[in-house]
N, CA, C and O atoms as a DFTB+ gen file, in Angstrom:
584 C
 N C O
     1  1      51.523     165.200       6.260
     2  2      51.789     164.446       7.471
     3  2      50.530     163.827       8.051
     4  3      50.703     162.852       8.783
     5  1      49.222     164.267       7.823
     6  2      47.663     163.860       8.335
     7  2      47.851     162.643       7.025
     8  3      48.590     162.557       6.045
     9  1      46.699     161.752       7.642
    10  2      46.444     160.727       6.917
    11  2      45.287     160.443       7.238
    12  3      44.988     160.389       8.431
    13  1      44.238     160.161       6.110
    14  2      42.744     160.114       5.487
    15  2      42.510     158.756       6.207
    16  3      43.190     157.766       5.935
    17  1      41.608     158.751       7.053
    18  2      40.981     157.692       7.672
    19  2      39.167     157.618       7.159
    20  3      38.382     158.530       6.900
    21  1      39.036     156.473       7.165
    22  2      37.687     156.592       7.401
    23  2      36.810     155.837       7.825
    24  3      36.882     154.608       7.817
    25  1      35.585     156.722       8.375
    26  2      34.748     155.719       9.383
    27  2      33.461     155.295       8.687
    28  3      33.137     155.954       7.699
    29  1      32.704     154.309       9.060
    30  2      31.631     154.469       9.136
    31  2      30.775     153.287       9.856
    32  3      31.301     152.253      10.269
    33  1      28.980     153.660       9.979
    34  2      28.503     152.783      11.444
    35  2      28.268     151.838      10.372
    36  3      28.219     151.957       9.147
    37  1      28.103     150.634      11.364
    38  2      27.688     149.404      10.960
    39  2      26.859     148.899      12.006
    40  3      27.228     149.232      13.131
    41  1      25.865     148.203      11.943
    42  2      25.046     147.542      12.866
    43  2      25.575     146.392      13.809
    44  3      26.057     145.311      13.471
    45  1      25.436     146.725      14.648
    46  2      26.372     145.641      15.935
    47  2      25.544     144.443      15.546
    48  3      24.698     144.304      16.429
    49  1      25.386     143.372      14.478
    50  2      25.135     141.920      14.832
    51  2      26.116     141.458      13.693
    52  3      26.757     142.087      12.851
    53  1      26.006     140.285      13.950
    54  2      26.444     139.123      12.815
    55  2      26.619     139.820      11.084
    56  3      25.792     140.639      10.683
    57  1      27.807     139.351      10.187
    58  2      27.721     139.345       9.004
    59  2      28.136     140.781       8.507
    60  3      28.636     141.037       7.412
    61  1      27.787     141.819       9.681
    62  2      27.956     143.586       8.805
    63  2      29.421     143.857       8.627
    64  3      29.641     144.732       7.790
    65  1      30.267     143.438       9.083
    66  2      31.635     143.503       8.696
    67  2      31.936     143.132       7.575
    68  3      32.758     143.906       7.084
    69  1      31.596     142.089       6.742
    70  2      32.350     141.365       5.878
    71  2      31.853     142.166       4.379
    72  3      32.588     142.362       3.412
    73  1      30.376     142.560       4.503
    74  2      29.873     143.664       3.380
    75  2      30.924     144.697       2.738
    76  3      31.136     144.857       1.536
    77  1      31.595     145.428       3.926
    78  2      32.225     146.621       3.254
    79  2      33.521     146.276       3.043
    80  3      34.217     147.168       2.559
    81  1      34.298     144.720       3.379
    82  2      35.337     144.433       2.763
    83  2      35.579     143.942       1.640
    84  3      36.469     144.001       0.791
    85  1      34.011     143.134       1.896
    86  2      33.945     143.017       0.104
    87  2      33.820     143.978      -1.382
    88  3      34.162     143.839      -2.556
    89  1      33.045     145.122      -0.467
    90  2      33.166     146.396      -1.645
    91  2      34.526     146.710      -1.920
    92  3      34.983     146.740      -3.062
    93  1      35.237     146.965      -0.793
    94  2      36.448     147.205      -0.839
    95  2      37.516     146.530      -1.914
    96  3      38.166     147.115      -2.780
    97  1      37.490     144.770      -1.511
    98  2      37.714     143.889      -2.376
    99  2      37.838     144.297      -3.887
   100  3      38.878     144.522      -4.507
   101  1      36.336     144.347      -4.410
   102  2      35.493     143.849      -5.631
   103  2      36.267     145.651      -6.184
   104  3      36.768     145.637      -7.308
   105  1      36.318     146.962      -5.450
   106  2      37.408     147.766      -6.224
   107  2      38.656     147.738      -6.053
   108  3      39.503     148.507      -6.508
   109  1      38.770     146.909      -5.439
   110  2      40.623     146.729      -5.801
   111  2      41.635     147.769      -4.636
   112  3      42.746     148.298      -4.688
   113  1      40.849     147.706      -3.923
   114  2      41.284     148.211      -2.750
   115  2      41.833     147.708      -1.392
   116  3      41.091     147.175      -0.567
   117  1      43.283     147.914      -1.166
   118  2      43.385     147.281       0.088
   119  2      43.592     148.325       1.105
   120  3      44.017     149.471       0.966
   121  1      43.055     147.452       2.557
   122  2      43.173     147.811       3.911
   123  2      44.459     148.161       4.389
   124  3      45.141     147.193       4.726
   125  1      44.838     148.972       4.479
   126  2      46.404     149.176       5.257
   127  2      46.355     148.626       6.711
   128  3      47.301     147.967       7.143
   129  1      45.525     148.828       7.283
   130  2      45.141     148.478       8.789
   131  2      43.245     149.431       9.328
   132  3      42.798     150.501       8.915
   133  1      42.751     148.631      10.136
   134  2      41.739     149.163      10.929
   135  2      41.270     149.102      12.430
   136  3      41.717     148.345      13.290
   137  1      40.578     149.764      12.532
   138  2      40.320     149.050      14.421
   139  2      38.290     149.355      14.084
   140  3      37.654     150.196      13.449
   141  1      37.970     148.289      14.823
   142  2      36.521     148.182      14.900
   143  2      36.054     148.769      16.588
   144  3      36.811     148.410      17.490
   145  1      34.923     149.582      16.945
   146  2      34.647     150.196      17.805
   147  2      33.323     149.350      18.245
   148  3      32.614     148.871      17.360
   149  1      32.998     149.170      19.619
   150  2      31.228     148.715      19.319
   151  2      30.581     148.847      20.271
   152  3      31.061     148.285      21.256
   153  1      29.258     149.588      20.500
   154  2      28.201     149.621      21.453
   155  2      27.456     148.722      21.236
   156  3      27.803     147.740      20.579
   157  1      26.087     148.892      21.822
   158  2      25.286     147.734      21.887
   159  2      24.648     147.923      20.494
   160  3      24.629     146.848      19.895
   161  1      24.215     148.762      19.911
   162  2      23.662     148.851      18.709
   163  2      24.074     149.093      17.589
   164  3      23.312     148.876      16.648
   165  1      25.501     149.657      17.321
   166  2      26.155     149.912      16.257
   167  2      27.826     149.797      16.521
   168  3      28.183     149.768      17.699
   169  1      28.652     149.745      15.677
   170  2      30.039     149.570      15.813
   171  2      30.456     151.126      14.726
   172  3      29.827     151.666      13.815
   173  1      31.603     151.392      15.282
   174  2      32.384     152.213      13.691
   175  2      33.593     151.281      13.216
   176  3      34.262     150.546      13.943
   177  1      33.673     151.393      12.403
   178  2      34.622     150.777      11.602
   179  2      35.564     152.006      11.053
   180  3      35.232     152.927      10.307
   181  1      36.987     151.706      11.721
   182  2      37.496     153.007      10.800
   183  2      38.824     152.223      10.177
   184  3      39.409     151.304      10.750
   185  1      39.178     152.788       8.864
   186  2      39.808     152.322       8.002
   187  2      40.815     153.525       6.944
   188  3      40.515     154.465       6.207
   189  1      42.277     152.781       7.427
   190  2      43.234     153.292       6.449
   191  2      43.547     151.973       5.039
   192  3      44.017     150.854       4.835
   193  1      42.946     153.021       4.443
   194  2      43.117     152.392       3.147
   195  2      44.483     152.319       2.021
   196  3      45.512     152.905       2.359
   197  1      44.462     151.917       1.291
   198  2      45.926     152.224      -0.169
   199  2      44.954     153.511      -0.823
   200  3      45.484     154.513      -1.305
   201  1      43.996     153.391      -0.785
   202  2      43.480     154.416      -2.057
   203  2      42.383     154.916      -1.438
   204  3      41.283     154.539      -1.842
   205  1      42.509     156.260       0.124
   206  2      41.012     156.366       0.377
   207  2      39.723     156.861      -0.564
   208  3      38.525     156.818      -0.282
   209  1      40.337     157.321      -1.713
   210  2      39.269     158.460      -2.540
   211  2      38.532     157.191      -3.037
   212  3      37.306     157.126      -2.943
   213  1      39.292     156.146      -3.584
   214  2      38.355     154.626      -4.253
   215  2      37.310     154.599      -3.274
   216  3      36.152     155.013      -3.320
   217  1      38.266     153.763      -1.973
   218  2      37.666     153.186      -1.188
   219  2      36.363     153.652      -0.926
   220  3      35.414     152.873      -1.025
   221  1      36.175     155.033      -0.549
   222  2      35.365     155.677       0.003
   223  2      34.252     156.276      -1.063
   224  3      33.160     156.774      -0.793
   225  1      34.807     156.094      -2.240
   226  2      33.607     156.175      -3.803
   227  2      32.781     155.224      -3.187
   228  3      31.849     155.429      -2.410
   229  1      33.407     153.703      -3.800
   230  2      32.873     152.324      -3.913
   231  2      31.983     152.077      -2.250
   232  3      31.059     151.265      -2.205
   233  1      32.287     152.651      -1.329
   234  2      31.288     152.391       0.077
   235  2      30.206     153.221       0.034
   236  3      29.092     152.973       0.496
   237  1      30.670     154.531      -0.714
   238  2      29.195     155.494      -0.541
   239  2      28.330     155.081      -1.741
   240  3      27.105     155.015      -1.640
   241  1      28.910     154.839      -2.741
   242  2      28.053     154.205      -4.075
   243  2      27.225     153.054      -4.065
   244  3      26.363     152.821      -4.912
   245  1      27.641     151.977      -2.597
   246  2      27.025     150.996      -2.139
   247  2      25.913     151.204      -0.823
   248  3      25.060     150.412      -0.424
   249  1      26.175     152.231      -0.440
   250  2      24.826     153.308       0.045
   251  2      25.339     153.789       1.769
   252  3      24.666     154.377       2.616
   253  1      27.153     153.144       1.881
   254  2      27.503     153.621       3.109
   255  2      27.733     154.992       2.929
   256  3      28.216     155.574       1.958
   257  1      27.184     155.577       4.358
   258  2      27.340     156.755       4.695
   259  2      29.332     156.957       5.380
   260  3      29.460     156.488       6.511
   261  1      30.293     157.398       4.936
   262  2      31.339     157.580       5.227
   263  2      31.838     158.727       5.694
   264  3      31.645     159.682       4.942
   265  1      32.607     159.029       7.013
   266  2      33.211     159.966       7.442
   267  2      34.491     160.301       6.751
   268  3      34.825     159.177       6.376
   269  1      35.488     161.164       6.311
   270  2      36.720     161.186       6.657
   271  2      37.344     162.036       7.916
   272  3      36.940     163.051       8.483
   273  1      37.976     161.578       8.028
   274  2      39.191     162.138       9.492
   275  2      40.247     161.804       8.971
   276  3      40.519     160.817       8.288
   277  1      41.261     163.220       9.529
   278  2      42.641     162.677       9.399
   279  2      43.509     162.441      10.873
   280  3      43.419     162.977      11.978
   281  1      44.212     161.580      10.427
   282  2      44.732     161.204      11.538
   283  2      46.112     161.546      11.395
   284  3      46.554     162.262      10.497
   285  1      46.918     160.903      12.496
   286  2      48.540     160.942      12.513
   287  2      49.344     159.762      13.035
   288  3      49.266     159.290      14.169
   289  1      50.088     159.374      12.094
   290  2      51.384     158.260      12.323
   291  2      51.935     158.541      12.716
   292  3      52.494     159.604      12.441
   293  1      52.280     157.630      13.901
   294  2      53.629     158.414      14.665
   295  2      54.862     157.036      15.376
   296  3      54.783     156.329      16.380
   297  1      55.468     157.101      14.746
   298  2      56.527     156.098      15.415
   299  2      56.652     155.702      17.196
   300  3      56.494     156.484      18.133
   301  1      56.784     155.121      17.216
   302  2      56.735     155.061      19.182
   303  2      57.964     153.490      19.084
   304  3      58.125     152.522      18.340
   305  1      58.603     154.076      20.380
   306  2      60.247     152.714      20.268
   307  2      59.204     151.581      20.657
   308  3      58.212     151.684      21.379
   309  1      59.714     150.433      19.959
   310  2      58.826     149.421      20.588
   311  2      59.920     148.658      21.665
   312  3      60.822     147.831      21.524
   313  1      59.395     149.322      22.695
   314  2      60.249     149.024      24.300
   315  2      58.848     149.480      25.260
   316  3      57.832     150.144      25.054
   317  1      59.430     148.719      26.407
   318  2      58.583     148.947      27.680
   319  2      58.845     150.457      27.454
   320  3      59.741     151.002      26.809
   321  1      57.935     150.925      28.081
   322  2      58.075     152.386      28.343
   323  2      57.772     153.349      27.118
   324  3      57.326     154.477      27.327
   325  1      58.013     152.901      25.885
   326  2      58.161     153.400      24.689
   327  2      56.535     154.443      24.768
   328  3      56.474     155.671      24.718
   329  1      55.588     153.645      24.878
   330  2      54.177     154.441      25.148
   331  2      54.208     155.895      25.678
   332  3      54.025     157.022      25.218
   333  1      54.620     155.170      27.203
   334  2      53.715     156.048      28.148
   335  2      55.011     157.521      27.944
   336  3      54.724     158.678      28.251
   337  1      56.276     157.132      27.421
   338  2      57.350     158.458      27.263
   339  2      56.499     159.567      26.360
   340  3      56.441     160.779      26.565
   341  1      55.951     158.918      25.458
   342  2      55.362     159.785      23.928
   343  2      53.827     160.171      24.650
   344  3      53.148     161.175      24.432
   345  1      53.559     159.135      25.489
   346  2      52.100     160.131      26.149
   347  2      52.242     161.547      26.648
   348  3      51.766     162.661      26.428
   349  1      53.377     160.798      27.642
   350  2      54.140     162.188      28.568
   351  2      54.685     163.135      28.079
   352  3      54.841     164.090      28.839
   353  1      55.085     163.247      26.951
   354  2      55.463     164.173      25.853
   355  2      54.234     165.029      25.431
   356  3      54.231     166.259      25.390
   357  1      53.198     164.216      25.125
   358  2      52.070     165.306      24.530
   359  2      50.847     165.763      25.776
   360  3      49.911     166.490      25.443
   361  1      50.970     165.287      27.117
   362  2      50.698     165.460      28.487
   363  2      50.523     167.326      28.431
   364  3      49.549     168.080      28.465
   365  1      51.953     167.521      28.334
   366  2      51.833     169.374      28.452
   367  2      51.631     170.010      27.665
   368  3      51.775     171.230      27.736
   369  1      51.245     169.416      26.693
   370  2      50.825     170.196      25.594
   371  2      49.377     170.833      25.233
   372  3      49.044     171.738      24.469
   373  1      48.658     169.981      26.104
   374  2      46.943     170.790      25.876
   375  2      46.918     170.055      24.239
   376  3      46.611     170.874      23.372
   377  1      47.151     168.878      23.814
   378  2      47.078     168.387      22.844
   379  2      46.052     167.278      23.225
   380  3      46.472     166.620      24.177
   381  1      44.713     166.829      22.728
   382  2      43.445     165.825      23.564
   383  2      43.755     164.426      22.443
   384  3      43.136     164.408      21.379
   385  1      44.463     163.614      22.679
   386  2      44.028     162.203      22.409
   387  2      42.470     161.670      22.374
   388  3      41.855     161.589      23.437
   389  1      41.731     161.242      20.900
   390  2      40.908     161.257      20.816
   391  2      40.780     159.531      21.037
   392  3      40.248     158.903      21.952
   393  1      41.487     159.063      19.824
   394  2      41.794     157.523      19.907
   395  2      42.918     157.140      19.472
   396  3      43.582     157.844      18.710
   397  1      43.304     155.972      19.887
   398  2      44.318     155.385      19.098
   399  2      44.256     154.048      18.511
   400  3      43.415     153.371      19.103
   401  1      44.719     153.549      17.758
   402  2      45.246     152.425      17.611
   403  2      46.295     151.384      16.795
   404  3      46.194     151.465      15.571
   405  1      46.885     150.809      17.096
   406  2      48.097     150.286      16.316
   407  2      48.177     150.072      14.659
   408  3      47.160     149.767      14.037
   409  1      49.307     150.232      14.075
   410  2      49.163     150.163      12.646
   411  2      49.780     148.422      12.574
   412  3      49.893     147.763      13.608
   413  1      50.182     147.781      11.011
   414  2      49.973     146.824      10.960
   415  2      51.503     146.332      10.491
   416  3      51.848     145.263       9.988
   417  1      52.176     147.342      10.795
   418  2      53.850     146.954      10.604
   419  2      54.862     147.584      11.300
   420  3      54.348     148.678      11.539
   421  1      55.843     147.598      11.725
   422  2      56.532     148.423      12.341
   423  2      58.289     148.561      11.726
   424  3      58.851     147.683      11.072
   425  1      58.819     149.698      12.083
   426  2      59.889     150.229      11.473
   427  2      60.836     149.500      12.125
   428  3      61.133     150.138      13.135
   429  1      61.401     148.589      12.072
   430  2      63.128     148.346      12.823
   431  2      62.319     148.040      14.234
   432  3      61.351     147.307      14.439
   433  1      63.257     149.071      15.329
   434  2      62.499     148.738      16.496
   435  2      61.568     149.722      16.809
   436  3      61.474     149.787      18.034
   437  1      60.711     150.655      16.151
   438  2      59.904     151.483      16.274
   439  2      58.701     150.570      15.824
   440  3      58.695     149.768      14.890
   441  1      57.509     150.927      16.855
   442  2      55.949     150.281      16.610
   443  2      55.444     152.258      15.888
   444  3      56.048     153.324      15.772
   445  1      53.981     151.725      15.582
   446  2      53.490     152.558      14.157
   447  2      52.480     152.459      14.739
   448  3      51.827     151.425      14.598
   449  1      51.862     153.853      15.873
   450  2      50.614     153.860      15.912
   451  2      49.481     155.157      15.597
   452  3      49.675     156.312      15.976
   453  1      48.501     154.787      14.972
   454  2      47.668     155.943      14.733
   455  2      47.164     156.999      15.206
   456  3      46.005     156.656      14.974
   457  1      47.047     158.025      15.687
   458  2      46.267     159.088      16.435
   459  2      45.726     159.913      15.908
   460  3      46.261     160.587      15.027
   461  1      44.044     160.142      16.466
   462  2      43.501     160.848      16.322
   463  2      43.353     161.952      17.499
   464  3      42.780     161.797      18.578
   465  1      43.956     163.003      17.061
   466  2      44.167     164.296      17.945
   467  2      43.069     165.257      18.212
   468  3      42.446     165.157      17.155
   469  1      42.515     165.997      18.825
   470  2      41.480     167.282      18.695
   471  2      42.581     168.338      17.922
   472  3      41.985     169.405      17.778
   473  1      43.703     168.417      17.477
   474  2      44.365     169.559      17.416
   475  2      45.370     168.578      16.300
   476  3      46.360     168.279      16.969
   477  1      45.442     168.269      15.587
   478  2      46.547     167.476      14.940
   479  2      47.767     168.276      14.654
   480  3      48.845     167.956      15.153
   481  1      47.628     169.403      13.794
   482  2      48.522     170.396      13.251
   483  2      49.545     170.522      15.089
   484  3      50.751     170.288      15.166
   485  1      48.903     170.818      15.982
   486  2      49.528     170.902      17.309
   487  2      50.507     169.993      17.537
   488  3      51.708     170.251      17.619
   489  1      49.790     168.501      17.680
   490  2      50.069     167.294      18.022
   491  2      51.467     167.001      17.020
   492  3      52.414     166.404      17.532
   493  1      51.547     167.452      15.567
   494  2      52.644     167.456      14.873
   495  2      53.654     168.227      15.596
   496  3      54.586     167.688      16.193
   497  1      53.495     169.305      15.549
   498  2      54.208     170.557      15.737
   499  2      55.210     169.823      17.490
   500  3      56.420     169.601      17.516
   501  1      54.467     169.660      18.419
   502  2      55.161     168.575      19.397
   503  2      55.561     168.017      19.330
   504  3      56.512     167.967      20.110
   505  1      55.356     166.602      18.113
   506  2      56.324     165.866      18.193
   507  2      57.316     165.942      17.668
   508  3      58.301     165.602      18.323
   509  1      57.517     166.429      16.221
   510  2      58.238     166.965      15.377
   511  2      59.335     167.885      16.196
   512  3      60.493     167.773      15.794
   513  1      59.080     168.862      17.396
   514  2      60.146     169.423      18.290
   515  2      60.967     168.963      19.142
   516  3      61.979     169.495      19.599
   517  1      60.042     166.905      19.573
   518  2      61.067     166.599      20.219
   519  2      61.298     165.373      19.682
   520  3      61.117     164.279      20.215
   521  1      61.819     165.685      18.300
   522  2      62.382     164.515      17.699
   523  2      61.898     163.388      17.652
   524  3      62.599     162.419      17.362
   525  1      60.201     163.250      18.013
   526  2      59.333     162.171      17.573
   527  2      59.365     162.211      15.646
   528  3      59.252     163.262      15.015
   529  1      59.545     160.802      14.983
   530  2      59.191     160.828      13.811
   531  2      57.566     160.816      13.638
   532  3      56.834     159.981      14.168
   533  1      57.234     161.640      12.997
   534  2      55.386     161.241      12.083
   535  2      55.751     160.404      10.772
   536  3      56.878     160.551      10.298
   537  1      55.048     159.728      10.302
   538  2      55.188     158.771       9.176
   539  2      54.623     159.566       8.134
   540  3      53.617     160.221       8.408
   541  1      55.050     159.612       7.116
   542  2      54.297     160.424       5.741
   543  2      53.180     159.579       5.472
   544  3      53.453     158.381       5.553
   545  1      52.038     159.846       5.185
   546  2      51.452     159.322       4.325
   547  2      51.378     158.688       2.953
   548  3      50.329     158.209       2.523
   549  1      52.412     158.695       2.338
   550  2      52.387     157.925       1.131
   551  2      53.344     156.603       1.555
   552  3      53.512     155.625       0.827
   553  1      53.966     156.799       2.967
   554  2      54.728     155.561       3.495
   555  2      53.569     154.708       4.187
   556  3      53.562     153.505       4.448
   557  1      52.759     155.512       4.371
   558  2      51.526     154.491       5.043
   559  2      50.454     153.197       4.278
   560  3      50.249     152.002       4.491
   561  1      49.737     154.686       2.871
   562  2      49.342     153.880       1.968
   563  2      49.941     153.093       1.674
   564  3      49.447     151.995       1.932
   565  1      51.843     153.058       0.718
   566  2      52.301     152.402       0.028
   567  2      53.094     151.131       0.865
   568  3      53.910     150.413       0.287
   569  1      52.744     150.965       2.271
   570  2      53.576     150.398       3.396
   571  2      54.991     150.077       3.292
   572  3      55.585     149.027       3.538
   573  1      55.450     151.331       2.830
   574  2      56.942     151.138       2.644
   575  2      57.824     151.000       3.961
   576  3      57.527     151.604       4.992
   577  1      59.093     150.041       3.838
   578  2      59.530     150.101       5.536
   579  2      61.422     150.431       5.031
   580  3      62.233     150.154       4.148
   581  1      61.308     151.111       6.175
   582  2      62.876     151.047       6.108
   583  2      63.536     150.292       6.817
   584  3      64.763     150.277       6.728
């Protein structure tokens, strides 16, 4: 149910983005979706990949330093309100929202967004009780939709 994310810094100017898509590229690797982060001196780049074990060869072999984290998919209705219900859901739980951000397709009328939890196994275990769907991971890599 966790899904292999990964980060790594890049220098906040001009041009450092396009480097590690091209590694990415040149192994035959695609982006499922990402979100870019940025201070004044460095950005993270974090990235769900089709193939993180490639991906993350071909970036460290090119001399990036790479994190993994796992994260969690989690369906949310795409309706007003749809958010802040699934916030309020994991509210009492002592479950810490680290980050989020949107994935790059959505189910029917369900939106597909990412979370990174302090407690994930938790953060499952909650939603999973109140009939929140989590997305498998091989539906993520393989962007299968129903």
């Amino acid at each position: 149910m966790k899904i292999h994310q990964l980060s790594l810094f890049l220098e906040n100017k001009p041009g450092q983005l396009v480097e590690p898509c091209r590694i990415l590229a040149r192994a035959g690797v695609d982006i499922r979706t990402l979100t870019l982060a940025d201070t004044q001196q460095f950005g993270i780049l974090r990235l769900i990949l089709a193939d993180w074990q490639s991906g993350g060869a071909a970036l460290r072999d090119a001399g990036y330093v790479t994190n993994i984290t796992e994260v969690v998919a989690v369906e949310v209705p795409d309706r007003p309100g749809g958010l802040a219900d699934l916030l309020e859901l994991l509210e009492g739980s002592g479950v810490n929202i680290e980050y989020m951000y949107a994935f790059t397709f959505g189910r029917g009328d369900k939106a597909v967004l990412i979370f990174r939890f302090d407690n994930p196994d938790r953060a499952i275990e909650v939603l999973q009780q109140a009939g929140i769907s989590v997305v498998e991971s091989v539906e993520v890599y393989n962007r299968i939709e129903r």
